[in-house]
C-alpha positions in Angstrom: 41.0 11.0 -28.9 38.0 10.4 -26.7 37.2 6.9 -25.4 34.1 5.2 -25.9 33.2 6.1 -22.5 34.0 9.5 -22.6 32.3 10.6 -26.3 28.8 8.7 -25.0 29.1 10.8 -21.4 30.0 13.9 -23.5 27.3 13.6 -25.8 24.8 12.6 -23.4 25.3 15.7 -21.6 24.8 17.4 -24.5 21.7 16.1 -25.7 20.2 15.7 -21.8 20.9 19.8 -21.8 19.2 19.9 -25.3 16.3 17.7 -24.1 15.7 20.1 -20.7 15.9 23.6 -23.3 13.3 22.2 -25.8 11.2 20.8 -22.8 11.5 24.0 -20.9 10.3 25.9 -24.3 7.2 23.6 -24.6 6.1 24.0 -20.7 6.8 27.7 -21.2 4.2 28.1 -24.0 1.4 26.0 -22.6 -1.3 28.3 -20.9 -3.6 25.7 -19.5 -2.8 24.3 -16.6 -3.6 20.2 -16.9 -1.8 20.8 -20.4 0.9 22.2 -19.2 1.5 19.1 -16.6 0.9 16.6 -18.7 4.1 18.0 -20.8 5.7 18.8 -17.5 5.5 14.8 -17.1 6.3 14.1 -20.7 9.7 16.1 -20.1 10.2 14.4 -16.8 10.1 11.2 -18.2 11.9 11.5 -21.3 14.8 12.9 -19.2 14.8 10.4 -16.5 16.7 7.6 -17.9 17.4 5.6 -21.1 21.4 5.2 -22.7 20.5 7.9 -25.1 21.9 5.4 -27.5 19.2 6.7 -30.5 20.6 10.5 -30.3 24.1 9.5 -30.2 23.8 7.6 -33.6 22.4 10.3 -34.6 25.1 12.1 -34.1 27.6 9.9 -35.2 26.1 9.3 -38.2 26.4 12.8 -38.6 29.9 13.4 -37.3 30.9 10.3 -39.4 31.1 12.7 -42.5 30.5 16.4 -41.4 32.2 19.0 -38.2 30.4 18.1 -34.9 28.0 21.3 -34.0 25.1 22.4 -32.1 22.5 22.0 -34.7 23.2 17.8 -34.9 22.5 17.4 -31.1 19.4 20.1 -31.6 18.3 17.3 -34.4 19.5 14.3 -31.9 16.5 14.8 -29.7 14.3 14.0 -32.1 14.7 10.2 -31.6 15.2 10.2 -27.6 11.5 11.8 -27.9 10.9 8.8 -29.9 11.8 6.6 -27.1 9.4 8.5 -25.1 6.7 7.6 -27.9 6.9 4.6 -28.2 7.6 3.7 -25.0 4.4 5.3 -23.6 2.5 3.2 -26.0 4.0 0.0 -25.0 3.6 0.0 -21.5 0.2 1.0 -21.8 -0.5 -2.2 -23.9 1.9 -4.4 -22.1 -0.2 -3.1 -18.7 3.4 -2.5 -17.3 3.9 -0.4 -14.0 7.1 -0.3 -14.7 9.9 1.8 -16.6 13.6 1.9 -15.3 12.9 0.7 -12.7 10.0 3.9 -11.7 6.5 4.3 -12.6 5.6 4.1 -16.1 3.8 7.0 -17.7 0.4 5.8 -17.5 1.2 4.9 -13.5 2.6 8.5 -13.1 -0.4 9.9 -14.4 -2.5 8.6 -11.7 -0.5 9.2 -9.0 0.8 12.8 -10.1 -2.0 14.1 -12.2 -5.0 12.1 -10.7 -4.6 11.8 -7.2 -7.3 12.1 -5.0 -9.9 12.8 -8.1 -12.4 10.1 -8.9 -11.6 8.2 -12.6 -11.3 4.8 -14.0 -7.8 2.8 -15.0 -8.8 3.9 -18.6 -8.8 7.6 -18.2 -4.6 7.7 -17.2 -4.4 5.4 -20.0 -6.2 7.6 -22.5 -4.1 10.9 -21.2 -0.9 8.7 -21.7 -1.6 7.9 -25.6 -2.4 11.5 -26.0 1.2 12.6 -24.7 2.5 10.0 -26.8 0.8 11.7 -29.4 2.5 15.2 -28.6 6.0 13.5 -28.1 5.4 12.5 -32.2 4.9 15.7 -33.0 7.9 16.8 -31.1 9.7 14.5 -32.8 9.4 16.2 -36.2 9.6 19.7 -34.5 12.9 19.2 -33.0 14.2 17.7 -36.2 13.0 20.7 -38.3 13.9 23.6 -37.0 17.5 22.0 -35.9 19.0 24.3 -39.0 20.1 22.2 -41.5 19.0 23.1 -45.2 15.4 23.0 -46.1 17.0 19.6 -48.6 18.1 17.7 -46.1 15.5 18.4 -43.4 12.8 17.0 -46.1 14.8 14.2 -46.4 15.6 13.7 -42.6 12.3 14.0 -41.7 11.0 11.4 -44.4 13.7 8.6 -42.9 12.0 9.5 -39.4 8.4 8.8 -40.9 9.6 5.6 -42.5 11.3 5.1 -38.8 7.6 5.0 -37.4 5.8 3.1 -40.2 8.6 0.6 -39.8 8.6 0.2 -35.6 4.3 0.1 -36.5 4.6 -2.5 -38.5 6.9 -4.7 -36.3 4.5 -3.7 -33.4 1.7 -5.2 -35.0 3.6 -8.2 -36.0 4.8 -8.6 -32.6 1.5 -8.5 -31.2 0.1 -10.6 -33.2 3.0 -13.1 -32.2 1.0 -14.4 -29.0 -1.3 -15.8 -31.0 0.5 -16.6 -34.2 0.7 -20.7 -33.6 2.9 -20.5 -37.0 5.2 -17.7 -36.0 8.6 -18.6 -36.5 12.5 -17.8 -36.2 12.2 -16.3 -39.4 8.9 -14.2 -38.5 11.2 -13.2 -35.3 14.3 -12.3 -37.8 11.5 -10.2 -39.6 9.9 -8.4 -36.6 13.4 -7.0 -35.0 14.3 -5.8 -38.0 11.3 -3.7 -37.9 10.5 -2.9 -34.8 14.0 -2.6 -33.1 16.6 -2.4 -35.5 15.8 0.3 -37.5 14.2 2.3 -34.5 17.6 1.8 -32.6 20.1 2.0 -34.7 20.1 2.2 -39.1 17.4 4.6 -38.8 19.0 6.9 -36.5 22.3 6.7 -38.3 21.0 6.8 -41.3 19.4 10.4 -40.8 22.5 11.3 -39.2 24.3 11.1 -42.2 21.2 13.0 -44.7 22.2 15.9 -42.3 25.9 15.2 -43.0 25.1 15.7 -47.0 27.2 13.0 -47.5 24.6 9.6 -48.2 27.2 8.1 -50.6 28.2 5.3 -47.5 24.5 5.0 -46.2 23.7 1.8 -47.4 26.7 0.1 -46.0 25.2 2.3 -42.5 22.1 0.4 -43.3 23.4 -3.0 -43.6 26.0 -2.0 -40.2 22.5 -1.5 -38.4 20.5 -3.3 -39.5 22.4 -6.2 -38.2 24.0 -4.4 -35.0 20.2 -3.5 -34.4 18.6 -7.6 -34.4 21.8 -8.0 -32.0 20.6 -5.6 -29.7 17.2 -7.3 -29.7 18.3 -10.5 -28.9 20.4 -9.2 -25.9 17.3 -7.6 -24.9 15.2 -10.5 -24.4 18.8 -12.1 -23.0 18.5 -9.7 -20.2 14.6 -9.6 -20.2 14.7 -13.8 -19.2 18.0 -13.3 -16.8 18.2 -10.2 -15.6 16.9 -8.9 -12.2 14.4 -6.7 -11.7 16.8 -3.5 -10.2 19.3 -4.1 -13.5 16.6 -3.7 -16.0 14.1 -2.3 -14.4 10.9 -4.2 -14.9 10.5 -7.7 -13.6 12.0 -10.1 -15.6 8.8 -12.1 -16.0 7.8 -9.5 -18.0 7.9 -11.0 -21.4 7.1 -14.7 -20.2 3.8 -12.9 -18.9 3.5 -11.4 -22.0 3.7 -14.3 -24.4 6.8 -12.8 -25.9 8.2 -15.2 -28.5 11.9 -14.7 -28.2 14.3 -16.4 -30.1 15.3 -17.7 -26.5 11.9 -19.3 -26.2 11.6 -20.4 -29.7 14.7 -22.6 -29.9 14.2 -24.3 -26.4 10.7 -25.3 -27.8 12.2 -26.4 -30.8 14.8 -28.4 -29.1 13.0 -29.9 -26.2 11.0 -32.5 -24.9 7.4 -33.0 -25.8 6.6 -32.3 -21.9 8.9 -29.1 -21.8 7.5 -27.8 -24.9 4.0 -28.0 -23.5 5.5 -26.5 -19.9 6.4 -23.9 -22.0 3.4 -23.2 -23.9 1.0 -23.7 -21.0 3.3 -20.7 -19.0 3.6 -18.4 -21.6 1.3 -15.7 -22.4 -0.6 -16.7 -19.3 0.7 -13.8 -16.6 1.8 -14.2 -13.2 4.4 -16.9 -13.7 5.0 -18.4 -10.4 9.1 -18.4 -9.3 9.3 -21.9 -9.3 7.8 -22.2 -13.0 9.7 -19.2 -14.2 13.0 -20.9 -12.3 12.0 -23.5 -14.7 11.5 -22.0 -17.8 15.4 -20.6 -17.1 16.6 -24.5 -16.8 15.0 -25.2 -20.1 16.3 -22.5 -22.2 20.1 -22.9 -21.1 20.1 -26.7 -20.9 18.2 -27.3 -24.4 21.6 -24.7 -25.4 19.6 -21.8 -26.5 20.8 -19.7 -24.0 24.2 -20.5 -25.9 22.8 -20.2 -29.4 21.2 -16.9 -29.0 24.5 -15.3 -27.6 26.1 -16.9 -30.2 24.2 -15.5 -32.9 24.2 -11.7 -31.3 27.8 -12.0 -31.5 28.3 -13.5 -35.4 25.7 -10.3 -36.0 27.9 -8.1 -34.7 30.7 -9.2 -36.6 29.4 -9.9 -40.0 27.9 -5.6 -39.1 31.1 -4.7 -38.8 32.6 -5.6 -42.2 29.8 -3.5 -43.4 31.5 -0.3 -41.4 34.6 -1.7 -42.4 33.8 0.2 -46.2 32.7 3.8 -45.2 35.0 6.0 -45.5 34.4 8.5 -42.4 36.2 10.1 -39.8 38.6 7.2 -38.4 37.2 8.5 -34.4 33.8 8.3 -35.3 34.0 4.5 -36.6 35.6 3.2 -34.2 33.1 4.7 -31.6 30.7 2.8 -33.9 32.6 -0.3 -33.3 32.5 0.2 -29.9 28.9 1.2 -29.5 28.2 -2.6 -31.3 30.0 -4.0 -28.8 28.6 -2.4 -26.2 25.2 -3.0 -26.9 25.7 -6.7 -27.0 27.4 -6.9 -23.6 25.0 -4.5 -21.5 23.7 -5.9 -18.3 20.7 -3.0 -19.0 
């Protein structure tokens, strides 16, 4: 029996190997030369970090019910492209030069693709969307021609649609946050359910187990991820207000900059004084947070207890996920993994 530890490192080397055959494939077809960069990038960056933790639900949604084999990881990629997708998109919008801690796409398009030619901000910007746009495409490639039966490939590839529309529709919800006056914990609840967890994790698992052809279980999956997946949200923005810079790779005024309404931010409002509240307001959204405000900001949320409370709740959603897994009946290994992996992504310092 594999440890958590071990079954993630295993199955991340199978799905990095995966990854660096498909992206290989693409460069290999590419005749043009600026084309053929720009997906030489797209592979590099997809490869060059991230958990992996999409693929490997993938998987274990899969291996929950069915023999592990090459044609799940060959599906698996499909959702670490995702990543590359979405993340692409985001960065772009968020105007962040950062991703893990490296250049983000838009960034490494200037400096590896542009260099030394003349253009504006908005042309690396335009060439990033574009290869966000292939990487969507790839998405539904490397899911259909994994080898499952023509059934449960149609129905795969539906859940990864609805995956999309879904993260879309919490992306727009989330933007429109900043300047939502009215937006609420509620509104929050509403938007990580869409955007994050079922793009992290209920999605993911979810096609996992179509593959399987076995969905009898999939709605307890669902509920097990849905919740697991608002958990890993608020540890996010936990990390994205605490951490440092080298742990999770961007600054961590990045969402204070951003007018991110967290459920961090929300309760200290809520629970504050009048003149904290308005500190807080008048800092957020507004970009380049001094130290000593941001230091401040910090004060407030863990004296007002929301600090506490948002820990708190990431844990009870973790447990109340769990009863949910507690009624599949699946390969004993695989669940606890899944037990694990809830764990795990509610005590990551990344």
């Amino acid at each position: 029996m594999y440890t958590f530890t071990e079954r993630m490192a295993n199955w991340r080397n199978e799905i990095d190997s995966e990854l660096s055959s498909f992206f290989t494939k693409k460069i290999g077809e590419k005749t043009d030369d600026f084309i053929r960069k720009v997906v030489e990038l797209l592979g590099e960056f997809t490869l060059g970090g991230g958990k992996r933790v999409r693929p490997v639900l993938v998987i274990a949604g899969h291996d929950l019910f069915s023999p592990h084999d090459e044609k799940i990881v060959k599906a698996s990629i499909s959702m670490e492209i995702s990543q590359s997708y979405f993340l692409i998109q985001d960065d772009v919008m968020d105007q962040s030069d950062l991703r893990r801690g490296k250049p983000s796409f838009h960034v490494a398009v200037t400096e590896r693709l542009l260099s030394g030619l003349s253009h504006d901000k908005r042309l690396a910007e335009n060439i990033a969307i574009v290869a966000s746009d292939l990487a969507e495409s790839y998405c539904h490639e490397t899911l259909l021609s994994s080898g499952f039966p023509p059934d449960r490939l149609r129905a795969a590839n539906y859940e990864l649609s609805k995956v999309f529309e879904m993260t879309g529709e919490g992306q727009l919800l989330d933007l429109y946050s900043s300047i939502n006056s009215e937006f609420a914990e509620s509104d929050l609840m509403r938007t990580h359910l869409l955007k994050t967890a079922n793009y992290t994790v209920s999605g993911p698992l979810k096609i996992g187990t179509i593959l399987s052809g076995n969905i009898s279980h999939i709605n307890d999956l669902n509920y097990f991820g849905s919740l697991i997946g608002v958990a890993f949200q608020i540890q996010d923005d936990i990390l994205g207000l605490y951490g440092s810079e080298k742990t999770i790779g961007k600054s961590p005024k990045t969402d204070m900059n951003e007018g991110k309404k967290t459920l961090l931010i929300l309760k200290a409002m809520e629970r504050s004084s009048d003149a904290d509240r308005k500190f807080i307001a008048s800092r957020l959204g507004k970009g380049s947070i001094s130290d000593e405000d941001f230091e401040r900001v910090k004060k407030i949320v863990s004296d007002t207890g929301s600090l506490d409370f948002s820990i708190k709740i990431s844990r009870d959603l973790v447990e109340r996920g769990k009863k949910y897994l507690d009624n599949v009946d699946g390969n004993v290994e695989i669940k606890s993994f899944l037990g694990d992996m809830a764990d795990y992504l509610i005590k990551r310092e990344n």
